[in-house]
C-alpha positions in Angstrom: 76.1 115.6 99.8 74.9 118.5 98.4 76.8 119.8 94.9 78.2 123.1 95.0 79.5 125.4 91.5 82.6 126.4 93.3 84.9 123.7 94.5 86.6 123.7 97.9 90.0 124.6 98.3 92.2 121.9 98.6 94.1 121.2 101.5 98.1 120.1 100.7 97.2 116.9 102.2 97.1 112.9 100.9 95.1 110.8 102.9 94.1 107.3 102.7 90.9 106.2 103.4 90.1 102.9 104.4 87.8 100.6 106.8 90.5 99.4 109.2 90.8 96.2 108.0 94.7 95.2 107.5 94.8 93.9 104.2 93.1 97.4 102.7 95.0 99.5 105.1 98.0 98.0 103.7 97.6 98.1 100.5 96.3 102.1 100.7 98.9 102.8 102.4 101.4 101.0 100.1 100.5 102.9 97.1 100.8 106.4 98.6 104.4 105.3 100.0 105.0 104.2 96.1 103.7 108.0 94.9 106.2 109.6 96.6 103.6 112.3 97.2 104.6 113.5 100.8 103.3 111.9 104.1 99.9 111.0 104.2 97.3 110.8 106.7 95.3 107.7 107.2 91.6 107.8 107.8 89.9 104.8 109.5 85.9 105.2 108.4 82.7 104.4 110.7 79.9 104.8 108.3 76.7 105.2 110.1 73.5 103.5 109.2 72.3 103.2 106.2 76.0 104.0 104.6 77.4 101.1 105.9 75.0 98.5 103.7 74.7 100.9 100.5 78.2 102.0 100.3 79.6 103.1 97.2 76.2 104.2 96.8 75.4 107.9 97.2 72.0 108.9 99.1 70.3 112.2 100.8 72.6 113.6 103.4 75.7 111.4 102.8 78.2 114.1 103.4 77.3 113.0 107.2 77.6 108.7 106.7 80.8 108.7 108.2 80.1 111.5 111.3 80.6 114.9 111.8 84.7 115.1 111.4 84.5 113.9 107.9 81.3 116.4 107.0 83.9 118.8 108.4 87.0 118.0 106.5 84.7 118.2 103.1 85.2 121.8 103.2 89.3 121.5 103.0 89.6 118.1 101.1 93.0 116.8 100.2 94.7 117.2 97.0 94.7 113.2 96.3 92.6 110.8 98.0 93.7 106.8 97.8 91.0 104.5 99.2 90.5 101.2 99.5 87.4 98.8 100.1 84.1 99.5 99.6 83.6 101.8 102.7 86.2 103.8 101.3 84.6 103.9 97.6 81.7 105.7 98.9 84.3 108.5 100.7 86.4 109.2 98.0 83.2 109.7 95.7 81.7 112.3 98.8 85.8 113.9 97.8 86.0 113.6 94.4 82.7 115.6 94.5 84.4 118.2 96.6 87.1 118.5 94.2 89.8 116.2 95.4 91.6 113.5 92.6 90.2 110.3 94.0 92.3 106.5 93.3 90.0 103.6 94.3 91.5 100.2 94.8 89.2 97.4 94.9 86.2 96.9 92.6 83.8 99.2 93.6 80.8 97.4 92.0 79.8 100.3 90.7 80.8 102.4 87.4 84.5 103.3 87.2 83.8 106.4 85.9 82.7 107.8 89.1 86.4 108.0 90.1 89.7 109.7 88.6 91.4 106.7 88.7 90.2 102.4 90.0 93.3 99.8 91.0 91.7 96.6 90.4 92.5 92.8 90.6 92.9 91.2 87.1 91.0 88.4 88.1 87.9 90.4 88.6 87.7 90.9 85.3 87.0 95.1 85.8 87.8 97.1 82.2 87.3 100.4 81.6 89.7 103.5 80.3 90.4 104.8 83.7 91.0 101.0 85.0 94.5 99.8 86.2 94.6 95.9 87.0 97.1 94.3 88.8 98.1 90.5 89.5 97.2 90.0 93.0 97.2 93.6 95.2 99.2 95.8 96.2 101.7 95.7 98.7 105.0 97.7 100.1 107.5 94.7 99.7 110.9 95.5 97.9 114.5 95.3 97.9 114.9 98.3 100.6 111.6 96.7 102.3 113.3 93.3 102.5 117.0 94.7 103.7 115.3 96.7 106.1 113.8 93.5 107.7 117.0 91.4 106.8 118.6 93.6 109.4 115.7 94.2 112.1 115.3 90.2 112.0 119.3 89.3 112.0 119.3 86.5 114.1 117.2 84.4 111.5 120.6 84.3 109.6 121.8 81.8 112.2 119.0 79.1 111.1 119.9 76.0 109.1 119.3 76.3 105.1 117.2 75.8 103.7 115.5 78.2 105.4 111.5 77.6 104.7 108.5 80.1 105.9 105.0 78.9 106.1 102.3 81.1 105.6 99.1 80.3 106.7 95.7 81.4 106.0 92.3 79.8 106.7 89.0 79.0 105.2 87.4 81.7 103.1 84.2 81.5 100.4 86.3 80.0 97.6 88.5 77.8 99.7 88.2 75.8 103.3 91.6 75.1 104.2 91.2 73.1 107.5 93.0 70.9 110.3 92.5 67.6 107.6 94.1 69.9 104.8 96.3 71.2 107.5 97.8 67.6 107.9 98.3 67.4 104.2 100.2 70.0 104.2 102.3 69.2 107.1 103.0 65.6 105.8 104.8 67.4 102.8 106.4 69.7 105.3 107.5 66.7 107.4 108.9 64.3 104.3 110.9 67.4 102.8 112.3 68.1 105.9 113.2 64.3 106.5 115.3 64.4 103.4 116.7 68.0 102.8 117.3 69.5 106.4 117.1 73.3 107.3 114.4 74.9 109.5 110.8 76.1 109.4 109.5 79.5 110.1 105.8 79.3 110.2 103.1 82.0 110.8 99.2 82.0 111.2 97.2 84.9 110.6 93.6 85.7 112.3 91.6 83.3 110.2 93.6 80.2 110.9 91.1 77.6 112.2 91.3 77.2 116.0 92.4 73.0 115.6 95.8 74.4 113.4 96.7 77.1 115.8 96.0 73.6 118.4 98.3 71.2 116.1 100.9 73.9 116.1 101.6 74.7 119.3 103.8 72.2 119.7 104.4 70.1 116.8 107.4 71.9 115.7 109.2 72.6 119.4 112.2 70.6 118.5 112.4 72.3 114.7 115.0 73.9 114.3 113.2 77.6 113.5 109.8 79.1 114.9 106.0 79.2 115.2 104.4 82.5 115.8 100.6 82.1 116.6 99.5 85.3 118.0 101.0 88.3 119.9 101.9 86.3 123.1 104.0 84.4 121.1 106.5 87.7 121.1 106.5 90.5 118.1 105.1 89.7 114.4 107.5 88.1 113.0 106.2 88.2 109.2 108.7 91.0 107.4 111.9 88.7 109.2 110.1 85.6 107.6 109.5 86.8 104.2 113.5 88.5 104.4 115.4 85.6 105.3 113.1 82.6 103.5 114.9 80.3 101.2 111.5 79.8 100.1 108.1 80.1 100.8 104.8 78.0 101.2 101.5 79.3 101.7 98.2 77.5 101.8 96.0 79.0 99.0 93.4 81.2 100.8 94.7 84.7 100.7 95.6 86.4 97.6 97.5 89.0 99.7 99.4 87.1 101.0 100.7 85.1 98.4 100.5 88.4 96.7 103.7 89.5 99.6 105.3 86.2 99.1 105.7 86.5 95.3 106.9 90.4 95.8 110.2 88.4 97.3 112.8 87.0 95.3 112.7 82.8 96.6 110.4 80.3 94.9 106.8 80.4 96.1 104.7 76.9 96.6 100.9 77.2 96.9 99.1 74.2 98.4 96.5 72.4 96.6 95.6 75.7 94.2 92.7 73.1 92.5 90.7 73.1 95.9 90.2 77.4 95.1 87.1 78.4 93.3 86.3 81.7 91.8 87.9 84.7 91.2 91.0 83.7 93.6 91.4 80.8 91.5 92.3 83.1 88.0 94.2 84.6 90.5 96.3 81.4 91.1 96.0 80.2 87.3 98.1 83.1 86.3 100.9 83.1 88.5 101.2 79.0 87.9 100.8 80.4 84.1 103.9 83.0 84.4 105.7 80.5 86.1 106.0 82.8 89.4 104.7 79.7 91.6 104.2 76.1 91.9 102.0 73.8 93.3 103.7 72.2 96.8 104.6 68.8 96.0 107.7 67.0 98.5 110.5 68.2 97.3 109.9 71.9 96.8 112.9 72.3 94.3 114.1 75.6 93.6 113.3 77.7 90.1 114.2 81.0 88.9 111.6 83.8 89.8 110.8 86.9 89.1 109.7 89.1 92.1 105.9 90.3 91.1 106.2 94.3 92.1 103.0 95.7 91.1 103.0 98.9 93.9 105.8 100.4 91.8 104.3 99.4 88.3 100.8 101.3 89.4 102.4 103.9 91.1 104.5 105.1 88.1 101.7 105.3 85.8 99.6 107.2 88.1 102.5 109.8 88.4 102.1 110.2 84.6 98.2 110.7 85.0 97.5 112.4 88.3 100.5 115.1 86.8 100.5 118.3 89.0 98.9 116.2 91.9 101.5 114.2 93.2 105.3 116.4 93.4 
């Protein structure tokens, strides 16, 4: 993009940038909610070639990697851009550059100094003065969140207690969590059910491996509780799950998702955390560390917790240090 002495004018606009993907959508979107900065408009990015392999990285005639509409809206740019993902890092450099305040979440692999402000995971080890980390990532899950979900999802409160949700993930680079680890996990779902009682509310997400989904369809049919698979399987049931659980298991793949489960206010059980590698596996150490969850064992007694809120957290120090940008 070419530089320019005069700035644009700025639009009274927030936007959030992102690449579409759910976990980065949400988590853009959860912020500016936190801000309080007005409604926000979300962009969903389409870099073009070479953009889409080089991205945060800036080349000749980048104001046009993500088409003609974005070129466009460089000449009115928003007063606060929040992106997310490494699509979105290149975008909100092209509109810091055209004299927007730009937050980043996500490592942007590149240095942090080329935005106002980068959100980062703790356990990716980013520094830097204009860093914020977080445990985990972000997420819109609170007290209103939760009652709001309590009440759309009402009919959960008839379910025996204890009341247990199951969230599963699948295999990812630092983890395979499979139909044999599936049936692990199950076993310990099955003994604690033999001895305690209550129901199961269980949920798979996109990555779940096809044989799970397979084993699930009707292992649990006369559970007391239910198994949502996929969209035929009536609306997404997550928010009523995470509202009404007595406590939560989740297999150890996602750090969003135990990320949401820990933002409640029930015990959280991770299976297996040893079988993670990498960066998700700090991830993991720390909250077994603070005590906020536990590996699953067969009991899955109940201990105090502490709901981890770090949307708020975040959002309160960036109204100190974005001052005059977000009313």
């Amino acid at each position: 993009m070419e530089q320019t002495d005069r700035p644009a004018p700025l639009s009274d606009r927030v936007w959030t940038l992102t690449d579409g993907h759910a976990g980065n959508v949400r988590q853009a979107s959860a912020l500016a909610e936190a801000l309080e900065a007005g409604p926000h408009q979300t962009l969903t990015l389409r870099p073009n070639a070479p953009w889409r392999w080089w991205a945060p990285r800036r080349l000749p005639g980048d104001a046009g990697a993500f088409g003609s509409a974005f070129r466009d809206a460089l000449a009115a740019p928003p007063r606060l851009a929040i992106g997310c993902g490494r699509q979105a890092a290149l975008a909100t450099r092209l509109l810091r550059a055209a004299g927007s305040r730009v937050v980043q979440i996500l490592d942007p692999r590149l240095d942090p100094s080329l935005w106002d402000w980068v959100i980062a995971p703790a356990h990716d080890g980013l520094s830097g003065t204009n860093v914020l980390t977080v445990q985990g990532s972000l997420n819109p899950i609170d007290d209103a969140w939760l009652t709001q979900a309590r009440d759309r999802f009402a009919t959960f409160a008839d379910l025996p207690a204890p009341r247990t949700a199951v969230l599963l993930g699948g295999s990812s680079a630092h983890v395979r969590f499979d139909r044999n680890a599936f049936e692990v996990l199950a076993g310990r779902l099955e003994a604690m059910l033999a001895s305690e009682g209550g129901s199961l509310l269980i949920t798979a997400s996109r990555r779940t491996d096809a044989r799970v989904r397979e084993a699930l369809r009707h292992r649990y049919v006369e559970t007391p509780g239910l198994t949502w698979l996929d969209e035929a399987d009536g609306p997404n049931p997550y928010p009523g799950l995470l509202a009404w659980a007595d406590r939560i298991v989740c297999s150890p793949d996602s750090v969003n998702m135990i990320s949401e489960a820990c933002a409640t206010r029930v015990p959280v059980f991770v299976f297996d955390p040893p079988r993670v590698s990498g960066r998700p596996r700090r991830f993991l150490d720390a909250l077994l560390a603070g005590g906020r969850i536990r590996a699953m064992d067969g009991t899955l007694a109940s201990f105090p917790v502490e709901p981890l809120r770090e949307t708020a957290r975040v959002a309160g120090l960036l109204r100190e240090r974005l001052d005059g940008f977000v009313r």
